[in-house]
N, C-alpha and C positions, 0 to 999 in steps of 0.2 A: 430248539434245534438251531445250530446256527447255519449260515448260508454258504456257498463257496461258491463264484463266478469262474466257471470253467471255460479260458481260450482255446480252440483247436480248430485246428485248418480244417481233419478228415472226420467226421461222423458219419455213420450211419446216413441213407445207403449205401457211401462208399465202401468197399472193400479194400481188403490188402494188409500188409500187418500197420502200418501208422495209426488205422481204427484200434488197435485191441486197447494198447496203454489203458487208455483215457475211458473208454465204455464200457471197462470192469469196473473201473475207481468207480466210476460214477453210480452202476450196478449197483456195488456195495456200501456206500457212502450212506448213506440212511441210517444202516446195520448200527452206526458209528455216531448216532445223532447230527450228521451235518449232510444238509439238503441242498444237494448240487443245481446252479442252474448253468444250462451249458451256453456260449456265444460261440457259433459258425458260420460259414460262409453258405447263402443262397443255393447258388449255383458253381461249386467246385469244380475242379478239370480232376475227375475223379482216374484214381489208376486203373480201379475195377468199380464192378456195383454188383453189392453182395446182399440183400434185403432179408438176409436170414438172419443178420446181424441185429436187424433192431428188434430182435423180442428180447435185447437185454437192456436194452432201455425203459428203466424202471417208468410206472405208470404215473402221470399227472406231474412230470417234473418240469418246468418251464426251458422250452428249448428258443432263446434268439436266432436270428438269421435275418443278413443284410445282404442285398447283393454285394458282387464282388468282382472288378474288371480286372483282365486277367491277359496278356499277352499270346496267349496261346492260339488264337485262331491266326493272328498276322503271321505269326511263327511258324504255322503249318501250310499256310499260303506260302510262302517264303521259301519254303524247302520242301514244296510239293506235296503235301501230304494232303490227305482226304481229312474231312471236317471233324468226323466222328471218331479219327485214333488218337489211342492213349497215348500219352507221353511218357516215354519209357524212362525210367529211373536210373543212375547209375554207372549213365554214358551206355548204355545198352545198346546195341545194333544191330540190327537185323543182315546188314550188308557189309564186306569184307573193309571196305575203308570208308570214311566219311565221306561226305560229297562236300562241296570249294559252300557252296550255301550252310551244309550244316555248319561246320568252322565256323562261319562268319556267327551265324545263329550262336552258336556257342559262347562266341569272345562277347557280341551283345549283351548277353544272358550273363553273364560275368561282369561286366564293369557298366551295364545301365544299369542293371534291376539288382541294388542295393539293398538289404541283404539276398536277397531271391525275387522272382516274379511275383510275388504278392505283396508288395510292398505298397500297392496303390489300394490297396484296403485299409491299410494301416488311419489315416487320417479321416478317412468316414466311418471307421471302427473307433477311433477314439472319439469322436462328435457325436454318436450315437449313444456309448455308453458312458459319458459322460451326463447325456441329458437323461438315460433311464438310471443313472446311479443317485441324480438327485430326486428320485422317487421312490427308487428303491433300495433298502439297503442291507449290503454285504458284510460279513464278517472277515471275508478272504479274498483273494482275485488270484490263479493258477493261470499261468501261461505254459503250454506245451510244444515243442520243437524239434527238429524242424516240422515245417518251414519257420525261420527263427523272426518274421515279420510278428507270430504272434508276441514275441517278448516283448517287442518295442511299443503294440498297442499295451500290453499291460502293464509296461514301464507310465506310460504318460500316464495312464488313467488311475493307477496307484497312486503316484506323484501327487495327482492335482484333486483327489479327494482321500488323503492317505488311508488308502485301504493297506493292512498287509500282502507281500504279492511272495508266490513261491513260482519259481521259474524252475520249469523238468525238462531236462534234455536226457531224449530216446538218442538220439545222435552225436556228436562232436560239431562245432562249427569251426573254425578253420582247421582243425585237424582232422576232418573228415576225409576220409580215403580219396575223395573224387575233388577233392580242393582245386590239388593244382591243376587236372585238365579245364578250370574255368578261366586259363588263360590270364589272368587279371596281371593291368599293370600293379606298378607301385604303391599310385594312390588310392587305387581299389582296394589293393590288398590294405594298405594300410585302413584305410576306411572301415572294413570287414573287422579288422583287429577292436577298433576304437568302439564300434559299437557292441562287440563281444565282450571286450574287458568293462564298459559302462554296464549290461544288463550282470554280470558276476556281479559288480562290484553292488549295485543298485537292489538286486533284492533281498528281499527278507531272509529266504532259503532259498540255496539252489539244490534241485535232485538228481542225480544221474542213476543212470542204470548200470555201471560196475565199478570194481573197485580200479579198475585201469584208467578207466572215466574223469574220475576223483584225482587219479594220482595230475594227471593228466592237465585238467582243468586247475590244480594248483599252482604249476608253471606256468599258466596266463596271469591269474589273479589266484592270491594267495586266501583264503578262509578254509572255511568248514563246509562240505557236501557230504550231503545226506545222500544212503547209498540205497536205492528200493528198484532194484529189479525188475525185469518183467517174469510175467509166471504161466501158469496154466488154470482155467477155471473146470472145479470138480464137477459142475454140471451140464462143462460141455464132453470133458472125459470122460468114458465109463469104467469102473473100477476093474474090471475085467476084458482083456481081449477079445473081438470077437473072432468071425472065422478068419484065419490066417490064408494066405494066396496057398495054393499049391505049388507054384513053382518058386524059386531061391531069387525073391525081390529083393533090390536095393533099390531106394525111394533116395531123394532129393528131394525137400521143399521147397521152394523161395527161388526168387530170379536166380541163374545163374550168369552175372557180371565178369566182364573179361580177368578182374581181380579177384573173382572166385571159379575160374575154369582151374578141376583139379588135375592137371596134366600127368602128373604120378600114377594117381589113380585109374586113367586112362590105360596108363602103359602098364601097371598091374594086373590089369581085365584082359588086358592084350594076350600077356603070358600067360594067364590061367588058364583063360577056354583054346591057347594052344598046346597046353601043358595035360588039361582036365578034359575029355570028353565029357566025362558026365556031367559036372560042373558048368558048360557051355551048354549041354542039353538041355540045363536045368534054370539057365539064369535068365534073369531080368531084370533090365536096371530103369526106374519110370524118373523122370526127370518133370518135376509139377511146377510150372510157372515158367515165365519168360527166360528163352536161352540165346545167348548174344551166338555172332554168327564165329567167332573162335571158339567155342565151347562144339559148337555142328562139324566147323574145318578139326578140330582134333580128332574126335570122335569117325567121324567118315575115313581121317588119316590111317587111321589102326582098321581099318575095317571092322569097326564095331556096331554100326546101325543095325545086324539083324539083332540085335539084344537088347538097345533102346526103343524105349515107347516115351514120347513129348505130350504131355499134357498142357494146353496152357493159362488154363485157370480153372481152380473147384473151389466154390464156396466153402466158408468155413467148415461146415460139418459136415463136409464132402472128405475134406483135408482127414479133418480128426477120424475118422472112420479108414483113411488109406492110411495112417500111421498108423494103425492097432493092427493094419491086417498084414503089412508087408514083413519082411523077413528081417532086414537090418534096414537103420536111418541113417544115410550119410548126411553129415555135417562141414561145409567149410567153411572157413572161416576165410575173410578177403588178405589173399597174399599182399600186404601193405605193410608201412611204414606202424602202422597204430593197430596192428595185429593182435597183441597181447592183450590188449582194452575191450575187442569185440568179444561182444556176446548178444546175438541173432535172438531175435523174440522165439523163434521156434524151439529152440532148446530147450524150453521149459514142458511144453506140449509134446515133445521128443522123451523128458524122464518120464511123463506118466503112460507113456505108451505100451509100455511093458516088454516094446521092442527095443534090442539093443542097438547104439549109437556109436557107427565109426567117424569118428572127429580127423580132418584133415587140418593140421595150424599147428599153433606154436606150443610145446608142450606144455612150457612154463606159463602158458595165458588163462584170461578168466574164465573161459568155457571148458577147458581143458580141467581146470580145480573144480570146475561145476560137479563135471561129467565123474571122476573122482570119487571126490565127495559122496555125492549121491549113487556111485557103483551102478551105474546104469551106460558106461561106452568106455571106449579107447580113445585115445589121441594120438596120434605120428606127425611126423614134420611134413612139411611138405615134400620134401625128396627124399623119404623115407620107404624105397620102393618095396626093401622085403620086408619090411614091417608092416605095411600095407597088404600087400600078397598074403602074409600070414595069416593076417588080420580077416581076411576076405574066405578065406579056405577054412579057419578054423572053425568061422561061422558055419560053414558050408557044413561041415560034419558033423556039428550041433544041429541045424537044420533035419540032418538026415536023419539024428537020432529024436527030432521031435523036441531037442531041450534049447531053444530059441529066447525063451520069456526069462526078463531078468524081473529081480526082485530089489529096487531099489530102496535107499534108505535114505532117513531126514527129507523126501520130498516135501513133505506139508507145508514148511517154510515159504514154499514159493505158491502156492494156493491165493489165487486174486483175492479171496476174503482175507488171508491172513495179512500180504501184501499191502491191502484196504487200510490195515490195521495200525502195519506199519507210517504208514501216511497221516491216518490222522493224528496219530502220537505228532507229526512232525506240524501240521495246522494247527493244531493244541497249544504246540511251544512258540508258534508264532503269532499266535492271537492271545496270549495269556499275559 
């Protein structure tokens, strides 16, 4: 069986979606003859902590862990925060405008901590698995990103005992939606560039997760990316709905970020439960995970808070159990420049849901051909207002008539075993 040294910032117990990628592969990686051993960080500045997560951590696999210094407590000191809160993703904000301390925190965070705040792991990550590599040995070394400090530990350590290394980015690095709020002069930016276009050009394979990704990532450095999604696992789904809510839910997953407040959508709820009596008797709109405070300022605008209910965190199999049961899944995608390219982990735990998925983004983007594809949602523009409305009312009627459940097609594809599968077809070709 051969080996694979897995880099990753988030394991197990952290929660949030950065865990999932990485702790199916690994889940499944056996299935496939290759026996993962994982290297993470001690003591993470975790988003959430989700311990329901590790019973997919396959049994007796060797787990590393080194501590890891991390700027985060001076940071919270600094802008007043309490010791114990999370660091919100995203530019997230709880409060209508930043405070003169966040800014400053922010430009910091930008042009010292090169590539990201974990970059001081980086050189006791390489000195550590440098000296267990001359004891132990690997067939492969995977680096996963962000945070993109892991690529540069698996760049050295590849290098200097040439292991093959596959570099996966769930994310974009300088085309990442929230790039340019990190302020960076010149030379940071340029800096950011030089060690991005090094880790393309340096490994073995690179993966991304869509084809906009790919396109994407060709215009920094020119090769070949392999294209492996994320998915949903058939054994956290169940193959059938359970009970559905009684009233006309609309779910939200995942942070809602000022670049995914879907202001349209807003104003299409607005009209209907002024338009629909029964419709507004009837609705609920749950919003699951952290919501910046322009997502609360629209919402309260329209006088829409008696319809919303704020959830701010469910464990995963909290999650997967409110998708089977609500009515319709909205989806947006982040109104940005690199629109077309996203595709949200939760979309794939969205087709198996059996509930239908109203997409807010770009028609022609890769969630949008997902959704398609697999006949399992709609897609509209962002200001796409009676399309939207349509969209919401004609559920509404389906709803009433009890015919809510869609029957999607070609889902299997994206199944984390098959997924699995895909992957090590691409360890195969780079150890062969």
């Amino acid at each position: 069986m051969k080996k694979v040294l897995v880099i990753t910032y988030y394991w197990p117990p952290s929660g949030g979606a950065g865990v999932q990628r990485w702790l199916k592969f690994v889940k499944y990686l056996r299935e496939f003859n290759w026996e993962p051993i994982v290297y993470t960080p001690e003591n993470p500045e975790s988003p959430a902590v989700d311990t329901t997560l590790e019973r997919d951590i396959p049994s007796g696999i060797t787990i590393l862990k080194t501590p890891i210094s991390e700027p985060y407590t001076a940071y919270k000191k600094f802008v007043g925060r309490k010791k114990d809160d999370k660091i919100k993703a995203g530019f997230l904000s709880e409060n209508k405008k930043p405070s003169v301390t966040e800014k400053i925190a922010v430009w910091v965070r930008g042009n010292f901590f090169i590539p990201d705040a974990r970059k001081y792991w980086i050189k006791p990550s390489v000195r550590y698995l440098n000296s267990w590599l001359a004891e132990n040995k690997v067939d492969a070394i995977v680096s996963t990103g962000p945070p993109h400090s892991m690529h540069l530990i698996a760049q050295a350590v590849s290098k200097l005992h040439n292991i093959p290394w596959l570099a996966d980015f769930r994310d974009p690095w300088t085309n990442i939606d929230f790039y340019k709020d990190l302020m960076l002069t010149k030379n940071s930016d340029l800096k950011h560039q030089r060690l991005e276009n090094a880790v393309l050009k340096d490994a073995n394979r690179v993966v991304v997760v869509s084809k906009g990704m790919a396109e994407d990532f060709k215009g920094i450095f020119n090769r070949n990316y392999n294209i492996i999604t994320n998915g949903y696992d058939t054994e956290d789904v169940k193959t059938q709905p359970g009970q559905v809510d009684k009233k006309y839910t609309i779910a939200h997953v995942g942070s809602m970020v000022p670049a995914r407040n879907p202001i349209t959508f807003w104003k299409a709820i607005h009209e209907l439960v002024n338009e629909d009596a029964e419709l507004a008797s009837k609705l609920e709109i749950k919003l699951v995970g952290q919501v910046d405070y322009s997502v609360r300022e629209a919402i309260a605008g329209l006088n829409l808070d008696p319809y919303l209910t704020f959830v701010d965190y469910l464990s995963h199999d909290e999650v997967i159990n409110l998708q089977q049961s609500v009515s319709v899944l909205l989806l947006v995608i982040n109104n940005t420049p690199n629109a077309k390219l996203v595709v949200t982990g939760k979309i794939f735990e969205y087709l198996k849901s059996g509930r239908p998925v109203l997409c807010i983004g770009p028609t022609d983007g890769d969630a949008a051909a997902i959704l398609s594809e697999t006949n399992t949602g709609v897609t509209y523009d962002y200001d796409d207002l009676s399309g939207i409305k349509n969209a919401i009312r004609s559920y509404f009627l389906k709803y009433k008539a009890g015919e809510l459940i869609t029957k999607g097609v070609n889902i299997e594809k994206y199944s984390r075993r098959n997924l699995t599968g895909e992957l090590v077809k691409v360890l195969n070709e780079m150890v062969n």
